[in-house]
N, C-alpha and C positions, 0 to 999 in steps of 0.2 A: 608399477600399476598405473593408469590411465586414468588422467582425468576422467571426472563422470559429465556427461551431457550436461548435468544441470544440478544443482544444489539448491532445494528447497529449505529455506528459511524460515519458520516462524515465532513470532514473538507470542507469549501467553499472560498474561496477567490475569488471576484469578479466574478464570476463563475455563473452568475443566471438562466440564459437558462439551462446551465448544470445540474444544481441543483435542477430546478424545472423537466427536464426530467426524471433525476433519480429518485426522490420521486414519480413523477405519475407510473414509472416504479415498483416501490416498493409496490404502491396504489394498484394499478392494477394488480400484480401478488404477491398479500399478504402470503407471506410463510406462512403454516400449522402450523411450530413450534410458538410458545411464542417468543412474541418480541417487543421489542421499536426500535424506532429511535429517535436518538440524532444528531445533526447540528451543530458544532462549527465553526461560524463565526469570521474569522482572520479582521474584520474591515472595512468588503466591503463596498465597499461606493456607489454599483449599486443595492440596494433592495433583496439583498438574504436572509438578514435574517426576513425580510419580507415576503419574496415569501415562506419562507419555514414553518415559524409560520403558513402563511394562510395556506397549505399543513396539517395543526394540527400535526407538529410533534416539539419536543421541539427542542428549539434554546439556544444556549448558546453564548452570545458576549461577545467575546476572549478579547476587548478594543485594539487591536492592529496585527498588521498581527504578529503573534508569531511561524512564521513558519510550516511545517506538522507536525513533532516529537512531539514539544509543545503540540500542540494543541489536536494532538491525544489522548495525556495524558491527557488533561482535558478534552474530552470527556468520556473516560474508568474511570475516576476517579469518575465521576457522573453517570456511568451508573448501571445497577444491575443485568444484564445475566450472568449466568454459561460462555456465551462464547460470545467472539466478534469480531463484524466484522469490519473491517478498509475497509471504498469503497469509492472510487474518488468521489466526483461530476462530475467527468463526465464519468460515467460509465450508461448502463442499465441493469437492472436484469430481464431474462427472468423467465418464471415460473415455481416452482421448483428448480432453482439455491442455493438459500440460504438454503434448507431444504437437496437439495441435500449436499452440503459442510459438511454442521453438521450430515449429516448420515455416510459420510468419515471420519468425525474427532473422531466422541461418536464411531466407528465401531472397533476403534486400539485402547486402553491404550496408545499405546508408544508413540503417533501421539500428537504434540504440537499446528501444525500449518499447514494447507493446502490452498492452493490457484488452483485458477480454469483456467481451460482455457479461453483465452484473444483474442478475435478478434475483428477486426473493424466492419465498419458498413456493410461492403462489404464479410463479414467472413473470411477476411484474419487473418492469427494465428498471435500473438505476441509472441516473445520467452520472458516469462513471468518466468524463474525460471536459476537456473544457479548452478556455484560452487564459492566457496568462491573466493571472488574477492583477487585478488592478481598479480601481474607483467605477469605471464606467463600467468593465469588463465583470465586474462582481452582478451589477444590477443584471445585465444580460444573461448569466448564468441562473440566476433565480427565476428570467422570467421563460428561459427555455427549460428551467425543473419545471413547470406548471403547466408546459404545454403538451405536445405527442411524443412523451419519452420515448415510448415503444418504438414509432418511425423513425427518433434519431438516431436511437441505436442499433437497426440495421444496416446502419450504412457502414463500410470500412473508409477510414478516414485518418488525415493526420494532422493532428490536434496537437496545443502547446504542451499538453500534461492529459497522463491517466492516473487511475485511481491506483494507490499503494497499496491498496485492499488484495488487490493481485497484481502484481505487474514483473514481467520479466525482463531482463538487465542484461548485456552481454557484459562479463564481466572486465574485459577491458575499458568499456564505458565509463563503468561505474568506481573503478582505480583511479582512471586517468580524472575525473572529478573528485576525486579525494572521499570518496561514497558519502551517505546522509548525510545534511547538516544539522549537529547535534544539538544547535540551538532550540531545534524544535522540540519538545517534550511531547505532543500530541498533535497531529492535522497541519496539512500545508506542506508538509515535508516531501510530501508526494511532489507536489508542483514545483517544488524549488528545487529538486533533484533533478526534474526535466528540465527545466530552465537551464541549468547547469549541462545541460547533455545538447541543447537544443544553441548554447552561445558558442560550442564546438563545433558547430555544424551538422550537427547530428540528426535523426528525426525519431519523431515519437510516432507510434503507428496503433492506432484505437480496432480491434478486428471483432467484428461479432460472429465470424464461425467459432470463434471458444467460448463456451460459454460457462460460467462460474457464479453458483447460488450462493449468496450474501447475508448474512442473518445480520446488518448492519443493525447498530447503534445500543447492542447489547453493553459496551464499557458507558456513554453516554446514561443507558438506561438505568443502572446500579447504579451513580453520583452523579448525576445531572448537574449541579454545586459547579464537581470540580472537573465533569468535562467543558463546562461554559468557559469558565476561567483556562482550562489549557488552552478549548479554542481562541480565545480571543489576544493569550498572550502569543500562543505562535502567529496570531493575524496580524498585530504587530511588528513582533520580530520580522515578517516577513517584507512588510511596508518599509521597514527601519533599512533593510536589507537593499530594496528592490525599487522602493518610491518612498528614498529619504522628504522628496520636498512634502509627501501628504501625511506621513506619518506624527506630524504635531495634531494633522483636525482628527486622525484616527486615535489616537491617545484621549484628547477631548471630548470626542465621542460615547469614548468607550468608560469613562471618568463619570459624564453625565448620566448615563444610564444604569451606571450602579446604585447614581443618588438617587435615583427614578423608583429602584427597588425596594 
């Protein structure tokens, strides 16, 4: 039997509504190419891996919330597509999306990794792609979130990083970098994956003909506590990583502003 085009990925945590959206989303607009879906269940304890076995598509129980990075990995590591996709549970795929990305990604050689355009439910854009994170480069990303989302992401472009929210992988890529870095427990993982793909020679390719509804910030939204705290220790970790010399004023920073609280 023959690899499948593509091996869809997703991680669930508590997330059931979400989860089961996305798979009837995926039911219902079954991409053309060859594919599985795979469900890594981080330990939920509200019936997702449940809801998603009944959906017929395979579950894998992580035995514990082992983060997104984690668990990413052992998704990719049990799956068998030429390429794969990393997509939210709480994302919807309209139809065509998934065939469309892998007609982007098999179209270039050079192309590692492409992610699609990110809107809500209301079609507002997400700035879903960026340049490598860094001191100056952070400021510049926040002040282009505030400006003409919509305009910037019409454009096809090749950007340092896109959003793990959706993003597809050829998977030799994604081996030959040793896939996620598990360091990250939540956020950033995205960008340091491309990093990783991009110090190869590789490129990352941002395409707005796919496009892909986001109900972001739903894990955020239920512990806000302790999505702050992941993000800021993977912001870290990633400084620690990437820009050893800033990573003592980013610690500092990040110290003061607890005491702030």
């Amino acid at each position: 039997m023959s690899a499948p085009d593509v091996s869809i990925v997703i991680v669930s945590y508590n997330a059931r509504a979400d989860l089961e959206r996305c798979l009837a989303s995926l039911a219902s607009n079954r991409p053309v190419a060859s594919h599985e879906v795979i469900v890594v269940d981080n330990a939920s304890t509200d019936g997702s891996g449940d809801a998603a076995r009944a959906a017929g598509v395979q579950v894998i129980d992580a035995g514990q919330n082992l983060g997104f990075a984690r668990a990413n990995n052992i998704g990719i590591r049990a799956s068998h597509g030429r390429n794969v996709l990393l997509l939210n549970s709480d994302t919807v795929v309209p139809a065509g999306a998934v065939d469309g990305l892998l007609s982007e990604l098999t179209g270039e050689p050079a192309i590692a990794v492409v992610g699609p355009r990110l809107v809500d439910v209301t079609g507002r854009a997400e700035l879903s792609f960026g340049s490598m994170i860094g001191p100056i480069n952070e400021m510049r990303q926040k002040r282009r979130a505030r400006g003409d989302v919509d305009a910037l992401t019409r454009t096809r472009r090749y950007p340092d990083w896109v959003s793990g929210a959706c993003l597809l992988v050829r998977r030799a890529d994604a081996d030959a970098v040793g896939l996620l870095d598990e360091r990250y427990f939540m956020y950033t993982e995205d960008v340091d994956f491309c990093a990783a793909m991009r110090a190869r020679g590789r490129r990352i390719l941002f395409t707005p003909t796919a496009e892909i509804v986001h109900l972001r910030g739903r894990s955020a939204a239920a512990d806000p506590a302790a999505a702050r705290l992941a993000f800021d220790r993977s912001r870290l970790a990633f400084y620690e990583k990437h820009h050893p010399i800033w990573a003592p004023v980013l610690r500092l920073y990040l110290r003061l502003r607890r005491a702030d609280m």
